[in-house]
N, C-alpha and C positions, 0 to 999 in steps of 0.2 A: 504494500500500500504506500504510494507517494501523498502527499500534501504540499496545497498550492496554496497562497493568498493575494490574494487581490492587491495590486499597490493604488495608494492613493491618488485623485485625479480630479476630484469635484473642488477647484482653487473658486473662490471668485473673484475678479478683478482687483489684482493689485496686494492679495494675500499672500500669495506660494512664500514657503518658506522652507529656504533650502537646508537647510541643516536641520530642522525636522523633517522632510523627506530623505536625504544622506541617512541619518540616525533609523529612520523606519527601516529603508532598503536592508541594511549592515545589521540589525538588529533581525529582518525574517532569516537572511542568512545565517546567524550564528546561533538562530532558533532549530534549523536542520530541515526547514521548509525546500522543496527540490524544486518549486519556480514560485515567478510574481507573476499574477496577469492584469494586463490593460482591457480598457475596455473601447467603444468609438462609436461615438456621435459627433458626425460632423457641424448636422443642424438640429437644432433642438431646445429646450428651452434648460437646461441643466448647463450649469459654467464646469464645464469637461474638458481638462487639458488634452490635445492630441495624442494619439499613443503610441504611435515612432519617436516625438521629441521627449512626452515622456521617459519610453525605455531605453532611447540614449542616454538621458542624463542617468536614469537606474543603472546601468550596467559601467557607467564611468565611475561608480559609487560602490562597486561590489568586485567579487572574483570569480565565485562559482556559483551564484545565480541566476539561474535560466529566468528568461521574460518571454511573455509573449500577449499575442493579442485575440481576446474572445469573444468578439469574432470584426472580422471586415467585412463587412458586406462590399464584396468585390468587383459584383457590377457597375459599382457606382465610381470604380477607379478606372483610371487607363489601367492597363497589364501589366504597358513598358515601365510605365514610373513606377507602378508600386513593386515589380521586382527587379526595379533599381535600386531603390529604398531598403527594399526587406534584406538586400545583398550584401549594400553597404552595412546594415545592423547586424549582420552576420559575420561582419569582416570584425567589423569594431570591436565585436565584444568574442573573438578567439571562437565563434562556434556556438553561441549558448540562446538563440534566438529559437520561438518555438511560432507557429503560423496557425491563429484558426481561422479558418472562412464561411458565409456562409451567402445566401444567395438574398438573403432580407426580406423576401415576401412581397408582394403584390402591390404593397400599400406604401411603400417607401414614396419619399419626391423625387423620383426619377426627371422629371422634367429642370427640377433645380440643377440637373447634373448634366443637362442637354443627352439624355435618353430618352427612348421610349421602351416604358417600362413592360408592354406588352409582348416583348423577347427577352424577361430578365433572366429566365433559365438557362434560354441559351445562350446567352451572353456570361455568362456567369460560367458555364462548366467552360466553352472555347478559352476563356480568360485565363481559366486554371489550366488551361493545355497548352495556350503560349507561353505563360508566366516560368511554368517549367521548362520549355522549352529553351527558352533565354536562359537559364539557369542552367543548363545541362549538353548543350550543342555547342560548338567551336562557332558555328554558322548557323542563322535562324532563315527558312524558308518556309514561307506560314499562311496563306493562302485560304481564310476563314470569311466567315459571313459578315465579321465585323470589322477583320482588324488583318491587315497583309503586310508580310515582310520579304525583303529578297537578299538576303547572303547578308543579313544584321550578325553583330555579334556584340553584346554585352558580357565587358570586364570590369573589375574581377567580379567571376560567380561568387556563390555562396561558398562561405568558410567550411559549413557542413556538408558532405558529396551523399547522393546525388545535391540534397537540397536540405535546408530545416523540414523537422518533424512538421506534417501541416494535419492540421487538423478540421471536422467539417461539423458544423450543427444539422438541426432540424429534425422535426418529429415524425414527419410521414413517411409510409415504409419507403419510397420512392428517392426521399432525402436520406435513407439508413442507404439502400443500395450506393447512392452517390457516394456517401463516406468510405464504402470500401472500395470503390472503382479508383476514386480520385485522392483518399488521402490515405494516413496513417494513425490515425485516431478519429474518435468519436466524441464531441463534447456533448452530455446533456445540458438543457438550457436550466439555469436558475428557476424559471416560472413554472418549470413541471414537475408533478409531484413525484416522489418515490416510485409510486406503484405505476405511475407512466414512464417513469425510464424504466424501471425492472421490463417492461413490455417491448421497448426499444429495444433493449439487450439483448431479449429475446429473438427479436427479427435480425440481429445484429452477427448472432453467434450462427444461426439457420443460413447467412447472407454469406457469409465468411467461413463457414463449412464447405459451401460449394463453390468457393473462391479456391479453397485450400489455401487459406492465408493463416499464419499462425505467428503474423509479426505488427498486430491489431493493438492500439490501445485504447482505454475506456474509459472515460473520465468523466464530472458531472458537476458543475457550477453548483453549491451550495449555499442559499443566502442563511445567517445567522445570527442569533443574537446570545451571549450567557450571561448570564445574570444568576446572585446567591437567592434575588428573587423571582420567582416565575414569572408572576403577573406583569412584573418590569420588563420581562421578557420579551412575552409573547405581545405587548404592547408596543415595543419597541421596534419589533419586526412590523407589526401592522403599518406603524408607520413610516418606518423603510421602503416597503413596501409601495403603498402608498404613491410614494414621491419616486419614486422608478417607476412604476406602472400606472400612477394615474389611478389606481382602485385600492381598495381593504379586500376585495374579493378572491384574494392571493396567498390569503394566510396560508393556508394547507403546507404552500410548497417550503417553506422556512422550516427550519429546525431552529425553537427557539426554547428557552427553560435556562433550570438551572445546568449545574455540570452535570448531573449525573443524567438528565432531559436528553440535554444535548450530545451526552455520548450513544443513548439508546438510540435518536433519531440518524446520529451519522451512523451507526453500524448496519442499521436497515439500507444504507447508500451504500454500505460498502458490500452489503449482501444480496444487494440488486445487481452487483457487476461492476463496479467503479472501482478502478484499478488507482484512479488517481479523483483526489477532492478538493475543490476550488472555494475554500472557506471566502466569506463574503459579508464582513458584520456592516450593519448599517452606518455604526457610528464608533466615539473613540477607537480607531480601527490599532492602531498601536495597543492600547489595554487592552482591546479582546483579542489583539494576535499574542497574546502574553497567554492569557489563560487559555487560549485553544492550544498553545503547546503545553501547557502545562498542567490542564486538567480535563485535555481530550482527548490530542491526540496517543497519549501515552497506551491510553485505555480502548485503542480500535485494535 
């Protein structure tokens, strides 16, 4: 079982302070957390630092931990920049850059991005077929619906061969297929409950049997709250909650309580199939990445 945490990112204008983010990063490492994850909204109404500039300065501030981002919705990028970007974040930081993608759904502002969002699938897996391709070919010859190159070549690829671990969300079996055709992991989302990713898993492992893939990993965005009181708890998540989603209708999907709450909730995640768990506390994220190493994790 790996463990992940979320690094900080919600500044609002004219707060960021560096040496409380330095102090958080250096402190999940020396906690024995295996990665930080960013997160990305471009447009939106939440003051959210970008998360390539974020995880540069994180990885300028660390030695052996992995960062990465959950998720890009990567229709909404060119290919070439973003695995220009993702390459150089891989050069920088010696290898330790981790990639999730994921296609955004129907509803995004594709039109803000001069798309049309009525091809976001396909535009979205082609994307992930050049992006690699750039990443992996001396010479790119590429000849797609969207996007044509002829004898391109981008250097330096990535620090990691073939490429960084990439990783794919989404809940429909059709988006499980996609995660094993196109990546190397499987993020569940935050907003789904236990007993809906254990179902995922499920199609995941049936998917990946007749892939004969057995180089698969599993992981699952956990929002959280602990608290020595419950009620603080589960309230605190409501309103996490909340302010991410726009509802209270969400509670389910949180693991909130006290310590002993919140170890029986993550052990259900981790006996759903979650190889890897992406702790995600609403608030003081420093004090509750204290005690999730020190009165959770110990305990999964």
């Amino acid at each position: 079982m790996r463990f992940a945490i979320s690094i900080p990112q919600f500044v609002a204008d004219g707060t960021f302070d560096p040496a409380a983010f330095r102090a958080y990063v250096q402190r999940a490492e020396q906690l024995g957390f295996d990665s930080g994850w960013t997160q990305e909204q471009i447009i939106g109404p939440s003051a959210q630092l970008a998360p390539n500039e974020t995880m540069a300065y994180a990885f300028a501030c660390t030695e052996r931990l992995r960062l990465g981002c959950a998720v890009y919705v990567t229709p909404l990028h060119s290919p070439a920049h973003l695995a220009k970007s993702l390459a150089t974040l891989d050069q920088l930081s010696g290898g330790r850059l981790e990639i999730g993608v994921g296609s955004g759904g129907k509803n995004r502002p594709f039109a803000a991005f001069g798309i049309d969002g009525d091809a976001y699938l396909a535009r979205f897996t082609e994307g992930l077929r050049l992006m690699k391709t750039l990443w992996t070919e001396p010479k790119t010859d590429f000849d797609g619906r969207f996007w044509q190159l002829e004898g391109a070549s981008m250097q330096p690829k990535p620090f990691q061969k073939p490429h960084p671990p990439m990783w794919l969300g989404g809940g429909h079996p059709n988006a499980l297929k996609r995660a094993v055709r196109y990546g190397q992991g499987f993020f569940g989302a935050g907003s789904s409950t236990t007993q809906a990713f254990a179902g995922q898993v499920k199609v995941l492992r049936e998917v990946l049997a007749e892939a004969g893939r057995d180089d698969f990993r599993i992981a699952k965005r956990v929002y959280i709250a602990v608290d020595d009181d419950s009620d603080t708890a589960h309230r605190r998540a409501s309103e996490g909650l909340a302010s991410v989603y726009g509802t209270r209708k969400l509670d389910a999907v949180a693991v909130a309580g006290t310590p002993d709450e919140c170890v029986a909730g993550v052990r259900e995640v981790a006996e759903a199939g979650a190889q890897m768990i992406l702790f995600t506390p609403f608030a003081d994220q420093a004090e509750q990445m204290e005690r999730l190493a020190a009165e959770v994790m110990p305990r999964i």
